[in-house]
Each structure stands twice: as structure tokens, then as C-alpha cells.
C-alpha positions in Angstrom: 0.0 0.0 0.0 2.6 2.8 0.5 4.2 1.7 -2.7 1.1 2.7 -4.3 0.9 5.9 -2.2 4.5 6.7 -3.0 3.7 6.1 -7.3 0.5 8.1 -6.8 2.7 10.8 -5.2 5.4 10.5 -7.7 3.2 10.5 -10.9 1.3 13.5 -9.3 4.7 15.9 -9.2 6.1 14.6 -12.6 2.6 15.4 -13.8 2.6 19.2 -12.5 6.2 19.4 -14.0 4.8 18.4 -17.7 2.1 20.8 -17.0 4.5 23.9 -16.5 6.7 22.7 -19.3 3.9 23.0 -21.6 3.8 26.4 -20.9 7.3 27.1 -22.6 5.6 26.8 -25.6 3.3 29.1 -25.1 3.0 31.9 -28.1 0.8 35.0 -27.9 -0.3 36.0 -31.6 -0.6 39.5 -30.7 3.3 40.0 -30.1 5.1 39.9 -33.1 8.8 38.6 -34.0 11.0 41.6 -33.4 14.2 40.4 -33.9 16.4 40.9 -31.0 19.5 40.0 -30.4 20.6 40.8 -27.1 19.2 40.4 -23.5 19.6 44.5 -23.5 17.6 44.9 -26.2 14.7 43.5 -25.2 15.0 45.2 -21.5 15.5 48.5 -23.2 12.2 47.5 -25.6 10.1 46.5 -22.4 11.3 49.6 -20.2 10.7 52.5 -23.3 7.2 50.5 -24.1 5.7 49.9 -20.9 4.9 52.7 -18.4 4.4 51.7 -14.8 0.8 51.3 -13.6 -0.1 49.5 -10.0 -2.4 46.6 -9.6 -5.3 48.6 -8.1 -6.6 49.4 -11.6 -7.3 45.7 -11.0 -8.8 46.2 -7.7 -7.0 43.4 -6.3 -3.5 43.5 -4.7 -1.5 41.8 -6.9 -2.4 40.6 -10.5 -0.1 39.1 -12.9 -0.8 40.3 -16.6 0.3 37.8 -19.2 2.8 38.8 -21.6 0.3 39.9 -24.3 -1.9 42.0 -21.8 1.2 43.9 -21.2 1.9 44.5 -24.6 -1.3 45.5 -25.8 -1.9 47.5 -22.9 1.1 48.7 -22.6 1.0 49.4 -19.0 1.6 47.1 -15.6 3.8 46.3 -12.8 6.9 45.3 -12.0 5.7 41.7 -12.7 4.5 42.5 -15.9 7.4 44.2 -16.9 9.4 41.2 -15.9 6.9 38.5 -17.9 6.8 40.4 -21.1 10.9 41.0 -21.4 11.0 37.1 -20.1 8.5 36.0 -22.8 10.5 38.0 -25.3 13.7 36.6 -24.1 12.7 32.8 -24.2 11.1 33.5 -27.8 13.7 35.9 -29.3 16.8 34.3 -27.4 15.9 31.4 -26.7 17.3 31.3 -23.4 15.6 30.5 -20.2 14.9 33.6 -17.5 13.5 33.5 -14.1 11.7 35.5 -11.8 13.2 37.1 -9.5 10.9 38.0 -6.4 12.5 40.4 -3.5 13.0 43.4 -2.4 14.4 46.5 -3.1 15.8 49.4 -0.8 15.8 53.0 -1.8 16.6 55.7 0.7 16.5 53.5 3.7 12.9 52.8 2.3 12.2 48.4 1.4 9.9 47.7 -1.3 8.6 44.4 -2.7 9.7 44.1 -6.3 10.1 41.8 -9.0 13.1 41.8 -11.7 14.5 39.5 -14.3 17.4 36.9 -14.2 19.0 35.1 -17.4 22.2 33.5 -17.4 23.1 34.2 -13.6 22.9 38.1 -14.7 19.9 40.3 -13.2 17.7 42.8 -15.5 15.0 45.8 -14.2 13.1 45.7 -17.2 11.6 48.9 -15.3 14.4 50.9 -16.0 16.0 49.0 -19.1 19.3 48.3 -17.5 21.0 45.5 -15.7 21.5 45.8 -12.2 24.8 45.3 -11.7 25.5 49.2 -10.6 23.1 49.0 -8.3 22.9 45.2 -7.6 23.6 45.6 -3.5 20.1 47.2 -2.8 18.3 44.1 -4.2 17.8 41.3 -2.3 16.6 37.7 -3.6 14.0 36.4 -1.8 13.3 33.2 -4.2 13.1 33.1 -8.1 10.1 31.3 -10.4 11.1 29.3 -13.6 9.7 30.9 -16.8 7.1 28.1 -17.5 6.0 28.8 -14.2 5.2 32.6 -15.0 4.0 32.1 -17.9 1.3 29.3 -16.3 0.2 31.8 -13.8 0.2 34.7 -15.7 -2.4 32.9 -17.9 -4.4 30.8 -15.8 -4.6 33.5 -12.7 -6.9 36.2 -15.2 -8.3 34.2 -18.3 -11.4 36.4 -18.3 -10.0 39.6 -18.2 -11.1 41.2 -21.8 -8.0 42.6 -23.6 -8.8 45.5 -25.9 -6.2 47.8 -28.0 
């Protein structure tokens, strides 16, 4: 009987690990190919497109657009930021970010705040620019796999109407 338990168990998490690596394949018709080359590029393309806009507008606390909300709407948080230049990055690249969720301290001031990691290297999609200049007033509270963000940003808001 616990042999049965344990497969049951087993099956179960190799089944919710196929189900997030679906989500790498994920495309979103409304973004088209642009052609990058670089991880700057599309940080620089995610920072000059999208202007910052809290989750209230959502009248909920926190609300992960998926990457082709943020595009169309061209507004979000620093989430959004962070899923659009990751879904560019795994389409255009074809490497593999991750969330980064932490904080970040500005005049002696801690904020909860999301920002981008590819390749052990960490982006602010917010600002367009890697944080390496300013890297000490981040700190990494735990990261989430890009066919994990993709998943929630997805599944979490399905019925929210997307309009140009």
C-alpha cells in the first residue's frame, strides 16, 4: 500500500512538472517577431514601451498580466514588466529567465519588487538596464522558472477582456 501511495505521489509531481513545461511553448499572436539579439535589447524594448501602472486598476493586490496584456496594454507592474521581457527573451533568445521576487531598498525605504534573471545576470526591465551598478540594494527572496510565470500569468486572469 505505500508503494502505491509513494507512485500516486510520484506521478502527481512529474505530472505538474509536464504541466508547467507546456507552458514554454506558449506563443501569444498579438506579439510579433521583433528580432532581437541581445538580452539589453529587449530590457531597453520592455522599459521605453511599458509605463508603470499599480495593480489597483485591478482592484485586487497583486495581478499578474500575461505577456500579451502587457503589450497590448502597454502598462503594468513590476511583474508585468518582468513576464513580457521574459517571454520575449525565451522567444527571441531562446534562453531560459527567471523571476526574481525580493525586495528592493531605496533611501532606507524596502519595497517588494520583481526583476529579471538570465544567465546568472539580473535585469530591471523597469528601468531597461542591468542591475549590476546597483545590484547591493536588491535582495533575492526566491526566483520562479519561466514556464512557471507564464502558467500563472495565464491561468490567474483568463477572463479579463483585452482591448487595444
Amino acid at each position: 500500500m505505500k508503494r502505491v501511495i509513494l507512485i500516486l505521489i510520484l506521478l502527481l509531481l512529474l505530472g505538474c512538472q509536464w504541466a508547467y513545461d507546456r507552458n514554454k511553448d506558449i506563443t501569444f499572436d498579438n506579439i510579433p517577431v521583433m528580432g532581437f539579439e541581445t538580452v539589453e535589447e529587449v530590457i531597453r524594448f520592455v522599459a521605453a514601451r511599458t509605463s508603470y501602472h499599480s495593480d489597483s486598476i485591478h482592484d485586487t493586490d497583486e495581478y499578474w498580466q500575461s505577456p500579451d496584456q502587457t503589450y497590448i496594454w502597454k502598462t503594468g507592474d513590476c511583474e508585468d514588466f518582468c513576464i513580457l521581457a521574459m517571454y520575449l527573451i525565451y522567444q527571441e533568445l531562446g534562453l531560459e529567465p527567471c523571476l526574481v521576487a525580493g525586495t528592493y531598498v531605496s533611501k532606507f525605504i524596502s519595497y517588494r519588487h520583481g526583476w529579471v534573471e538570465v544567465n546568472g545576470e539580473w535585469w530591471e526591465p523597469q528601468v531597461g538596464q542591468r542591475c549590476d551598478s546597483y545590484q547591493d540594494c536588491f535582495t533575492d527572496i526566491y526566483t520562479i522558472s519561466y514556464a512557471e510565470v507564464i502558467y500563472r500569468s495565464i491561468h490567474s486572469h483568463k477572463a479579463l477582456r483585452q482591448e487595444e
